[in-house]
Residue frames relative to the residue before (quaternion, step in Angstrom):
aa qw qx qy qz dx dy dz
X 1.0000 0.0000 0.0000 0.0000 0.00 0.00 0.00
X 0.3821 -0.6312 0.6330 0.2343 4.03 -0.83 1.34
X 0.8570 0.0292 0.2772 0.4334 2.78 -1.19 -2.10
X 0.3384 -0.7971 0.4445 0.2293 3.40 -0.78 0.93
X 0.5598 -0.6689 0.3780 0.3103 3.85 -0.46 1.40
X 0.4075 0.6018 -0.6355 0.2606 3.83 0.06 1.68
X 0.6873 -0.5046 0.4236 0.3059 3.37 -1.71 0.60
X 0.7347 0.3415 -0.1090 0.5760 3.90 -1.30 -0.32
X 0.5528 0.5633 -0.5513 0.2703 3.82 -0.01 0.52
X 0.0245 0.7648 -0.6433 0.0259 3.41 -0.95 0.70
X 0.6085 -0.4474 0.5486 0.3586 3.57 -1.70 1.23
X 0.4372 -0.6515 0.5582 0.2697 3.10 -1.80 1.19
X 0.1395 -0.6400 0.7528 -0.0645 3.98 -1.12 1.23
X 0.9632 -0.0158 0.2042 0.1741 3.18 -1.80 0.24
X 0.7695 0.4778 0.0422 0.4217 1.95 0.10 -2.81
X 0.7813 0.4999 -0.2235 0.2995 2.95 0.22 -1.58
X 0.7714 0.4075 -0.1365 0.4693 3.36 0.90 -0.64
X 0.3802 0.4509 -0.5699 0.5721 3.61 1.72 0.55
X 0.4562 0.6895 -0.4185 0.3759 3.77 1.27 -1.46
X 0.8078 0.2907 -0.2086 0.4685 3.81 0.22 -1.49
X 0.6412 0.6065 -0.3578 0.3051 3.26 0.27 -0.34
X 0.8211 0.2323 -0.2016 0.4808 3.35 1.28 -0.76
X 0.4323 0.6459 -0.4123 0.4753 3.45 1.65 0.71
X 0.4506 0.6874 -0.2049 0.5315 3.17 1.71 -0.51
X 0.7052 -0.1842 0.4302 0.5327 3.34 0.19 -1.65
X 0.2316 -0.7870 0.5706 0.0388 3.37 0.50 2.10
X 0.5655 0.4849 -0.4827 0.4605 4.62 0.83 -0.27
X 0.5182 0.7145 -0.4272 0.1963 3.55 0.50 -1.09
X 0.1792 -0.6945 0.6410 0.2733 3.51 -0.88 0.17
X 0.5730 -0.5857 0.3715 0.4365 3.98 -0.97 0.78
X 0.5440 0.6972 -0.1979 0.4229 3.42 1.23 -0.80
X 0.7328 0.3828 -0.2593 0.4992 3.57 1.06 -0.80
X 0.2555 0.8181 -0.4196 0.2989 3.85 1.87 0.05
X 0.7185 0.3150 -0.3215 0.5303 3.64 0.60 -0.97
X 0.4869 0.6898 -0.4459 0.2971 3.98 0.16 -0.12
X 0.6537 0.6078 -0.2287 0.3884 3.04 1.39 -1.66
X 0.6244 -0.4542 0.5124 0.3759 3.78 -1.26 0.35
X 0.0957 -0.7647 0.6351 0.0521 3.53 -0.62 1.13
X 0.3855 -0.6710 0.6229 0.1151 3.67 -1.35 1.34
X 0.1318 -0.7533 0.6077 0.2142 3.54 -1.29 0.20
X 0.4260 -0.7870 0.2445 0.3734 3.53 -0.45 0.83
X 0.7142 -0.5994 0.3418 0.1177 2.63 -1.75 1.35
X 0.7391 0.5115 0.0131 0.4382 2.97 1.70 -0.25
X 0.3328 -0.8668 0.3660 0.0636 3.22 1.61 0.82
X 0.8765 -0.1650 0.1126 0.4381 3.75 -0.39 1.42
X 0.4561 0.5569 -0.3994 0.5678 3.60 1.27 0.46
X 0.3138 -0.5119 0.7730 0.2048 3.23 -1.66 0.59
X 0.0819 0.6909 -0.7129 -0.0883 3.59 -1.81 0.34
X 0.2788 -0.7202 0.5827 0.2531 3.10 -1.85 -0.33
X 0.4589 -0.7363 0.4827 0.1198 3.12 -1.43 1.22
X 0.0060 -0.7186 0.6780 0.1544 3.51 -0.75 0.93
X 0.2221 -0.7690 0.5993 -0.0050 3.30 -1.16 1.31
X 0.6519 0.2943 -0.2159 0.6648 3.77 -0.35 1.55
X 0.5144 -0.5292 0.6463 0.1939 2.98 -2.16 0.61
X 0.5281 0.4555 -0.5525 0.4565 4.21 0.86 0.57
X 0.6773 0.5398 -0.2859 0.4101 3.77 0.92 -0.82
X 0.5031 -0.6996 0.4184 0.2871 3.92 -0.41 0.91
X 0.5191 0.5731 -0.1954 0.6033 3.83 0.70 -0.03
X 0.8588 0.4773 -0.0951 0.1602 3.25 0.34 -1.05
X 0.5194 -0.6142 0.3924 0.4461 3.72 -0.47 1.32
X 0.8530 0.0458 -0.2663 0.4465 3.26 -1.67 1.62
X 0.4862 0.5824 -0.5640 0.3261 3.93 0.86 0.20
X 0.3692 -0.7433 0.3995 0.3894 3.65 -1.01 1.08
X 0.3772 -0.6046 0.6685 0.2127 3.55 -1.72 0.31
X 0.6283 -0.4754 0.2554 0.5603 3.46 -1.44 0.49
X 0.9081 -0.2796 -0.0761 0.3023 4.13 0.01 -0.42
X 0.5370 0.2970 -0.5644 0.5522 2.84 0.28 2.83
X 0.5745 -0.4640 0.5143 0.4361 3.35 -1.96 0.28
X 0.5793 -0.5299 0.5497 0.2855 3.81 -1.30 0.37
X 0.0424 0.8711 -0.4836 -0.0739 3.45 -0.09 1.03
X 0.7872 0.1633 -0.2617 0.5340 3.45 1.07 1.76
X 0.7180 -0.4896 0.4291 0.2463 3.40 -1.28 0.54
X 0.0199 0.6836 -0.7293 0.0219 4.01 -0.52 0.87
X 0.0697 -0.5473 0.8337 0.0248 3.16 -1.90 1.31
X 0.4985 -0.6717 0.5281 0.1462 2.94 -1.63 1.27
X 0.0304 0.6429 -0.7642 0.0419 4.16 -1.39 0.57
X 0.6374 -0.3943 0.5507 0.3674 2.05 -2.43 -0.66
X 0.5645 -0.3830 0.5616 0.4682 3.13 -1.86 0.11
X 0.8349 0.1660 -0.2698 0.4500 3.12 -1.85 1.18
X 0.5442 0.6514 -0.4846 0.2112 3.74 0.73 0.31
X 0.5389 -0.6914 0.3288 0.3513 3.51 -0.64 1.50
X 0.3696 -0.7845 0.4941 0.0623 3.24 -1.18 0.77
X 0.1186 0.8630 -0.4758 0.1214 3.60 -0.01 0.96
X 0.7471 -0.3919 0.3687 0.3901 3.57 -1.59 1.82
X 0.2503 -0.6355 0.7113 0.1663 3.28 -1.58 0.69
X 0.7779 -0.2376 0.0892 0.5748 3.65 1.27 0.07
X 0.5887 -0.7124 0.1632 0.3453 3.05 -1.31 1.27
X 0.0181 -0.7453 0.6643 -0.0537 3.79 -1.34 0.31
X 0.5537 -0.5462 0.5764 0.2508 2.92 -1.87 -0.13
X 0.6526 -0.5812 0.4621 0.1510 3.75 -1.02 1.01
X 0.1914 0.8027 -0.5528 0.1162 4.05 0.76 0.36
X 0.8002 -0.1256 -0.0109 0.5864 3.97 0.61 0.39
X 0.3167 -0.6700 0.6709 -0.0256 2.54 -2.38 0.84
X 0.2393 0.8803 -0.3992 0.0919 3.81 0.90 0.69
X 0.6601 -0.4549 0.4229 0.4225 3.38 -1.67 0.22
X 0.0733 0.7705 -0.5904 -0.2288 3.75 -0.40 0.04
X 0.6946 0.3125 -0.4679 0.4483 4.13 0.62 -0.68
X 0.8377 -0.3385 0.3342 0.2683 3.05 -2.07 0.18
X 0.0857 -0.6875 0.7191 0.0532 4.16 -0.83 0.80
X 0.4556 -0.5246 0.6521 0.3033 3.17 -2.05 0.92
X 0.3689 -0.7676 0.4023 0.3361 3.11 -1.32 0.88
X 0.4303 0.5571 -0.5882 0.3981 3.51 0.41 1.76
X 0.5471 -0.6909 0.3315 0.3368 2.78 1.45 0.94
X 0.5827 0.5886 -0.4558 0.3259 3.99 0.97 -0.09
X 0.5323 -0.4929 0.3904 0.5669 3.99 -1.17 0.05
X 0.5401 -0.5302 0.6354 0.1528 3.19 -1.72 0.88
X 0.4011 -0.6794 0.5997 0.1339 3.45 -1.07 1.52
X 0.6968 0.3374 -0.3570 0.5227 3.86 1.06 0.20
X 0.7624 0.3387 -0.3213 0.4481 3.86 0.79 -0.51
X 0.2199 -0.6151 0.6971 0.2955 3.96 -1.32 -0.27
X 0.4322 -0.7575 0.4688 0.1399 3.09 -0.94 1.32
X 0.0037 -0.8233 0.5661 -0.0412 3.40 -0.55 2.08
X 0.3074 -0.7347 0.5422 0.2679 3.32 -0.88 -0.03
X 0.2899 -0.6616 0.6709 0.1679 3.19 -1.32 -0.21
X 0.2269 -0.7759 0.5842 -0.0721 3.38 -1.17 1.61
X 0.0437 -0.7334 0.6746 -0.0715 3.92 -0.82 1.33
X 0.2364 -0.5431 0.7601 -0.2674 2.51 -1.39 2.60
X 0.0248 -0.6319 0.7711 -0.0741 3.40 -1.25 1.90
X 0.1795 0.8315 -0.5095 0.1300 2.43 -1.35 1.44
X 0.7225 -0.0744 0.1154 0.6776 4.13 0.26 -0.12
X 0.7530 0.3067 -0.3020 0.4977 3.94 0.50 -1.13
X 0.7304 -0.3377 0.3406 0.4863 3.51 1.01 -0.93
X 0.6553 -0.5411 0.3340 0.4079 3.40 -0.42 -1.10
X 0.2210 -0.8252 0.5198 0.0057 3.61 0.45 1.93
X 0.1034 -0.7702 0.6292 0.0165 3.60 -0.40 1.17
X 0.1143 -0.6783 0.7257 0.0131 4.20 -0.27 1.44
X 0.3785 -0.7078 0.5546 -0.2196 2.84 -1.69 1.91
X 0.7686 0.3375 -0.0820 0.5372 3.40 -0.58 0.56
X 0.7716 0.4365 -0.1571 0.4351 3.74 0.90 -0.21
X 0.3599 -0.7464 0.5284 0.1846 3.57 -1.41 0.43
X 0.4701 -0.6371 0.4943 0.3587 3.36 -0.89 1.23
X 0.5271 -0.4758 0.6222 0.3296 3.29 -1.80 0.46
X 0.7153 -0.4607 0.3893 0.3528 3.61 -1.52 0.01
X 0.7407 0.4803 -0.1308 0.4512 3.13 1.12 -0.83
X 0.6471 0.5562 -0.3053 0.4227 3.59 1.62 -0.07
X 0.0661 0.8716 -0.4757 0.0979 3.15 -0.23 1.39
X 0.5170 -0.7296 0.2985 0.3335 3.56 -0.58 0.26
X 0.6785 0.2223 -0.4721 0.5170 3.30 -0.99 1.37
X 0.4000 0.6622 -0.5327 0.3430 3.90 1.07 0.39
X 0.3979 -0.6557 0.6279 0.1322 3.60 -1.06 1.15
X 0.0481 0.7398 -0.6642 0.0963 3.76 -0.93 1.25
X 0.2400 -0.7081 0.6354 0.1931 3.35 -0.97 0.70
X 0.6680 -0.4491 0.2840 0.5210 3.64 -1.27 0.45
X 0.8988 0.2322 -0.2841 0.2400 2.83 -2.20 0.31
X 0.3412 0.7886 -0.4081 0.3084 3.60 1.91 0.20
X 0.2342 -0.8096 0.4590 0.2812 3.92 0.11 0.22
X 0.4454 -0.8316 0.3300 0.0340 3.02 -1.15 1.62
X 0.5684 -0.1827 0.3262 0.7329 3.22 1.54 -1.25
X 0.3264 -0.6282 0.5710 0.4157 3.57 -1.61 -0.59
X 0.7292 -0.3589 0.5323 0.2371 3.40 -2.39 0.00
X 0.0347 0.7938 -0.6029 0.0717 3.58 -0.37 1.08
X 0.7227 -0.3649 0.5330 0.2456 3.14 -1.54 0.76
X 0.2901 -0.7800 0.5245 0.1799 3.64 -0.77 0.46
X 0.8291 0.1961 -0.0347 0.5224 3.02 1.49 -1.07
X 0.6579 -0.6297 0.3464 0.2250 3.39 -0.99 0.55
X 0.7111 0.5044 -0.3076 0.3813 3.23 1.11 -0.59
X 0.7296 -0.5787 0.3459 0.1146 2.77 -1.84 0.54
X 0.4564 0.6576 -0.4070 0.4400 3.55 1.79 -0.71
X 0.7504 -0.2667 0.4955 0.3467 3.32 -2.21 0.20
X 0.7780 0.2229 -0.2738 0.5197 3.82 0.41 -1.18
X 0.5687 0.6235 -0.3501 0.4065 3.74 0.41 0.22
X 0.6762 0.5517 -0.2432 0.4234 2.75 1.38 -0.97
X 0.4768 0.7299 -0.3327 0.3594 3.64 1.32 -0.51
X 0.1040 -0.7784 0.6148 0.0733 3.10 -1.09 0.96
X 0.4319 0.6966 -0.5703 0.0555 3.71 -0.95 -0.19
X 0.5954 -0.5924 0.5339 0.0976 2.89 -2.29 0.44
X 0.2557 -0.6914 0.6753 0.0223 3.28 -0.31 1.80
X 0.0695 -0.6217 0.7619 -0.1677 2.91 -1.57 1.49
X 0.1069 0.7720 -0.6263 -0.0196 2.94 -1.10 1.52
X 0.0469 -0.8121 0.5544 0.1761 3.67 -0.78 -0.02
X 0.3200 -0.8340 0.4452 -0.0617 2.71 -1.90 1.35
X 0.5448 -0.4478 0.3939 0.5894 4.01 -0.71 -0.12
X 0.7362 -0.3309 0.5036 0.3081 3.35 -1.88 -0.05
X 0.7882 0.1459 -0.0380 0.5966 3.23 -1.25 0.49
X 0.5876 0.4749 -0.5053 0.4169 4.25 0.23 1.01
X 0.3270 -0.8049 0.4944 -0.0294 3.07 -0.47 1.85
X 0.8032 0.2800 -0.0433 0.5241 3.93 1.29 -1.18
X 0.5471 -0.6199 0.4961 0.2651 3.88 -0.60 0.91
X 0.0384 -0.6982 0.7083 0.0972 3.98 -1.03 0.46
X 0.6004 -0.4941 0.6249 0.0700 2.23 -2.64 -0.13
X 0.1704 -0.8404 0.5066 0.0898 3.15 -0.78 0.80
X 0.0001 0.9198 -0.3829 -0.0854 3.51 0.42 0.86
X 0.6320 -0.4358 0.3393 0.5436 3.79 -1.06 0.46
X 0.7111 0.6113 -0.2757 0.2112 3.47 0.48 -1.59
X 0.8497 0.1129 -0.0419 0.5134 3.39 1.41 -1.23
X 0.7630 -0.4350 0.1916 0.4380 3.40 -1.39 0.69
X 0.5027 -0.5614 0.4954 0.4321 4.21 -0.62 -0.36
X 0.6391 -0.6299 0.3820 0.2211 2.96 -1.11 2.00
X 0.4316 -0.6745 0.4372 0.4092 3.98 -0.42 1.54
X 0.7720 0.4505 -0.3954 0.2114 4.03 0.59 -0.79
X 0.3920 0.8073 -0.3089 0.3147 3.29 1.76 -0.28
X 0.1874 -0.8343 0.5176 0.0299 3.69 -0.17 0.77
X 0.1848 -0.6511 0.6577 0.3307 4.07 -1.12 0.39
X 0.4531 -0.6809 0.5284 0.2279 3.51 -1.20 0.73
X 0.4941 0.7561 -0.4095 0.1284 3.08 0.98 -1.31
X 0.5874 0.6481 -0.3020 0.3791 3.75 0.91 -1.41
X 0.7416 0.5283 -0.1781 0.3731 3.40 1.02 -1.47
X 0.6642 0.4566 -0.1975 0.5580 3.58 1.81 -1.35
X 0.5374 0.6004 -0.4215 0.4161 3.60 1.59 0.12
X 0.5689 0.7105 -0.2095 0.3574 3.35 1.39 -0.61
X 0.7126 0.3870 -0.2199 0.5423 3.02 1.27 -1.47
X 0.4215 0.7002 -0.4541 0.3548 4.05 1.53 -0.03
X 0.8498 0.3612 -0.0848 0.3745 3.02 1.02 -1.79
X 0.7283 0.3117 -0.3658 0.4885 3.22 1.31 0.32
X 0.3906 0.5284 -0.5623 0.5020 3.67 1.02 1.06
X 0.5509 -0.5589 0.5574 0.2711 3.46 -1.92 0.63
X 0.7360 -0.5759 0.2235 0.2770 3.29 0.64 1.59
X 0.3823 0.6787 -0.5051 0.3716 3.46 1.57 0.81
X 0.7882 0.2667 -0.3573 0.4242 3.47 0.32 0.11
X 0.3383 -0.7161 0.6049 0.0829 4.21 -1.27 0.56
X 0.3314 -0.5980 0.7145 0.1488 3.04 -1.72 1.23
X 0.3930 -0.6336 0.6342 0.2046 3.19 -1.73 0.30
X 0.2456 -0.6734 0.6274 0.3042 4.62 -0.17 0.53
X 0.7441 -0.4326 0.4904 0.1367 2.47 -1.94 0.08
């Protein structure tokens, strides 16, 4: 899989990347861009797309049928290796799809997990994916170390089933358990938007990967 089939995409230029920068952080000077914490993708030899904002489906704080999106999905393939956006420490290993509550596998879900690495940004929780053998908690990885792969969530067979991608969420320091972001109340204070961090790894690639505007 290249480019992933979305509307409004454009090769990263210049523009585009004064464009991200102040959607990001409208004080920023372009100039202060290299300072920021730079991510490496999480995604090993893949092209993706960035939805940036809560208009873009994908996109940190966009609403879902009942919550706010409380992170950033880049589409792959099933089985696509998964690798540290930078180096940290291993602080969980959790269930992330859905379990019947006989606790047996679900004939609609594949059983992914979800894997929290604290590290310089905080605490990057990678969704949707299975730990390699060797990932274990409290193991120290540096960036681009490979973690497991990106699974399908679901089992079926349909066009929308068929979707894979890597929820990425990020979090304060010292957060050990994933939240919720409900309509009802303000966004959890420890909850972070990645987006800023997956903008980094845009502008310092040779324009092989694309954001999606508002």
């Amino acid at each position: 899989m290249g480019f992933a089939s979305f509307q409004q995409m454009q090769p990263v230029t210049t523009t585009t990347k004064t464009f991200i920068s102040r959607y990001t952080d409208p004080n920023m000077d372009i100039g202060q861009e290299e300072q920021r914490i730079i991510w490496q993708n999480p995604l090993p030899n893949h092209f993706w797309s960035l939805p940036l904002g809560k208009h873009q489906a994908g996109g940190f704080g966009s609403k879902q049928k009942f919550s706010y999106h409380t992170g950033v999905d880049l589409l792959c393939n099933h089985m696509q290796p998964l690798a540290a956006v930078e180096a940290g420490t291993i602080v969980g290993i959790q269930n992330f799809s859905k379990k019947n509550t006989n606790e047996k596998k679900s004939p609609w879900f594949n059983n992914t997990r979800v894997i929290l690495i604290e590290g310089k940004s905080g605490v990057v929780a990678y969704c949707n994916v299975i730990e390699g053998a060797d990932t274990k908690v409290g193991q120290k990885v540096e960036a681009g170390d490979v973690l497991g792969n990106v699974i399908k969530i679901n089992k079926g067979k349909s066009n929308k089933n068929d979707v894979c991608m890597l929820h990425l969420e990020l979090y304060e320091e010292g957060t050990r358990k994933r939240v919720a972001w409900s309509f009802m109340f303000p966004k959890p204070p420890q909850l972070l938007d990645p987006s800023i961090h997956l903008v980094s790894i845009i502008t310092n690639s040779k324009s092989n990967m694309i954001f999606r505007r508002r």
